[in-house]
C-alpha positions in Angstrom: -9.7 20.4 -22.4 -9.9 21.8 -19.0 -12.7 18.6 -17.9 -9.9 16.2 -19.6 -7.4 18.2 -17.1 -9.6 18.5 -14.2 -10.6 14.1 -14.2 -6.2 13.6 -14.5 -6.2 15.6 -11.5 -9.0 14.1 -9.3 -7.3 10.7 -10.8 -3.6 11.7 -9.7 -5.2 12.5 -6.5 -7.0 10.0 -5.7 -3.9 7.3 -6.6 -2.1 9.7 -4.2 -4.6 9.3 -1.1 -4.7 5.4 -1.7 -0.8 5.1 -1.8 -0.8 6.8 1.3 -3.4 4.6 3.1 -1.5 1.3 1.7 1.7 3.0 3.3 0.2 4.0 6.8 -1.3 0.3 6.8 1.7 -1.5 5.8 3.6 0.1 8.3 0.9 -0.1 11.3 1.2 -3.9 10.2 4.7 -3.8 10.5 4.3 -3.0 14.1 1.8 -5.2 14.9 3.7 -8.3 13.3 7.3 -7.0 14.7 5.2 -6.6 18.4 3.5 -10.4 17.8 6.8 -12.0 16.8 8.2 -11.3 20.5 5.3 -13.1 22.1 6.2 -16.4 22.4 2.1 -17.5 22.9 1.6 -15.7 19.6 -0.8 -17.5 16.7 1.3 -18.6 14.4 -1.3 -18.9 11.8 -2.6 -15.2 12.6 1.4 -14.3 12.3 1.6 -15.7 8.5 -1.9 -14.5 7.7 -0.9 -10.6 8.7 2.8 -11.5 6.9 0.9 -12.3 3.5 -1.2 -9.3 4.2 1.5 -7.2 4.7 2.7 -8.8 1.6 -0.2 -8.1 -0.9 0.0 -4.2 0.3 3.4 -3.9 -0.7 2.4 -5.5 -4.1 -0.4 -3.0 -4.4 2.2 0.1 -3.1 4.4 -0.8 -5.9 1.6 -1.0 -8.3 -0.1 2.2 -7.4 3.7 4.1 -7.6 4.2 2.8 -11.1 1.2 4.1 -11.8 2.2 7.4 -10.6 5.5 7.3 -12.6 4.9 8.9 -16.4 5.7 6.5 -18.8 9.3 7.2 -20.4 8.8 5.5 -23.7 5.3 7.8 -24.5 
Protein backbone atom coordinates (compact mmCIF):
# COMPACT_ATOMS: atom_id res chain seq x y z
CA UNK A 1 0.00 0.00 0.00
CA UNK A 2 2.68 2.32 0.91
CA UNK A 3 4.58 1.68 -2.99
CA UNK A 4 0.77 2.42 -4.38
CA UNK A 5 1.10 5.70 -2.08
CA UNK A 6 4.60 6.53 -2.74
CA UNK A 7 4.17 6.26 -7.18
CA UNK A 8 0.60 8.86 -6.42
CA UNK A 9 3.08 11.04 -4.84
CA UNK A 10 6.08 11.00 -7.30
CA UNK A 11 2.96 11.25 -9.97
CA UNK A 12 1.23 14.44 -8.13
CA UNK A 13 4.61 15.76 -8.13
CA UNK A 14 5.79 15.45 -11.12
CA UNK A 15 2.26 16.98 -12.70
CA UNK A 16 3.06 19.77 -10.21
CA UNK A 17 6.76 20.54 -11.58
CA UNK A 18 5.41 20.35 -15.28
CA UNK A 19 2.46 22.82 -14.52
CA UNK A 20 4.81 25.06 -13.27
CA UNK A 21 7.25 24.93 -16.26
CA UNK A 22 4.14 25.34 -18.73
CA UNK A 23 3.22 28.49 -16.45
CA UNK A 24 6.84 30.09 -16.30
CA UNK A 25 6.91 29.48 -20.20
CA UNK A 26 3.65 30.83 -21.03
CA UNK A 27 4.30 33.79 -19.28
CA UNK A 28 8.00 34.42 -20.53
CA UNK A 29 6.09 34.04 -23.98
CA UNK A 30 3.83 36.53 -23.01
CA UNK A 31 6.56 38.93 -22.69
CA UNK A 32 8.31 38.15 -25.58
CA UNK A 33 5.06 38.47 -27.87
CA UNK A 34 3.69 41.64 -25.83
CA UNK A 35 7.66 43.21 -26.40
CA UNK A 36 7.47 41.94 -30.43
CA UNK A 37 4.05 43.39 -30.92
CA UNK A 38 5.56 47.04 -30.31
CA UNK A 39 8.22 46.61 -32.98
CA UNK A 40 6.86 47.74 -35.94
CA UNK A 41 9.83 45.55 -38.11
CA UNK A 42 8.55 42.63 -36.16
CA UNK A 43 7.95 38.99 -38.20
CA UNK A 44 4.74 38.68 -38.45
CA UNK A 45 4.87 35.03 -39.16
CA UNK A 46 7.36 34.55 -36.04
CA UNK A 47 4.46 36.76 -34.11
CA UNK A 48 1.56 34.13 -35.00
CA UNK A 49 3.93 31.16 -34.62
CA UNK A 50 4.84 32.18 -30.72
CA UNK A 51 0.80 33.23 -30.48
CA UNK A 52 -0.23 29.50 -31.35
CA UNK A 53 2.63 28.46 -29.15
CA UNK A 54 1.53 30.31 -26.42
CA UNK A 55 -1.70 28.86 -27.29
CA UNK A 56 -1.00 25.08 -27.12
CA UNK A 57 0.65 25.78 -23.52
CA UNK A 58 -2.38 27.16 -22.16
CA UNK A 59 -4.22 24.05 -23.61
CA UNK A 60 -1.69 21.85 -21.89
CA UNK A 61 -1.93 24.21 -18.38
CA UNK A 62 -5.56 23.48 -18.40
CA UNK A 63 -5.03 19.91 -19.03
CA UNK A 64 -2.39 19.22 -16.54
CA UNK A 65 -4.81 21.35 -13.70
CA UNK A 66 -7.71 19.00 -14.44
CA UNK A 67 -5.65 16.48 -13.87
CA UNK A 68 -4.72 17.74 -10.59
CA UNK A 69 -8.33 18.32 -9.58
CA UNK A 70 -9.90 14.86 -7.85
CA UNK A 71 -12.69 13.77 -9.65
CA UNK A 72 -16.07 14.81 -7.90
CA UNK A 73 -18.29 12.04 -9.31
CA UNK A 74 -15.63 9.02 -7.94
Amino acid sequence: MAEIEDNVDRELFRNVEKLRQLRIEHRDLDEVISRLTLDMHADELQLKRLKKRKLMLKDQITRVESELIPDLNA
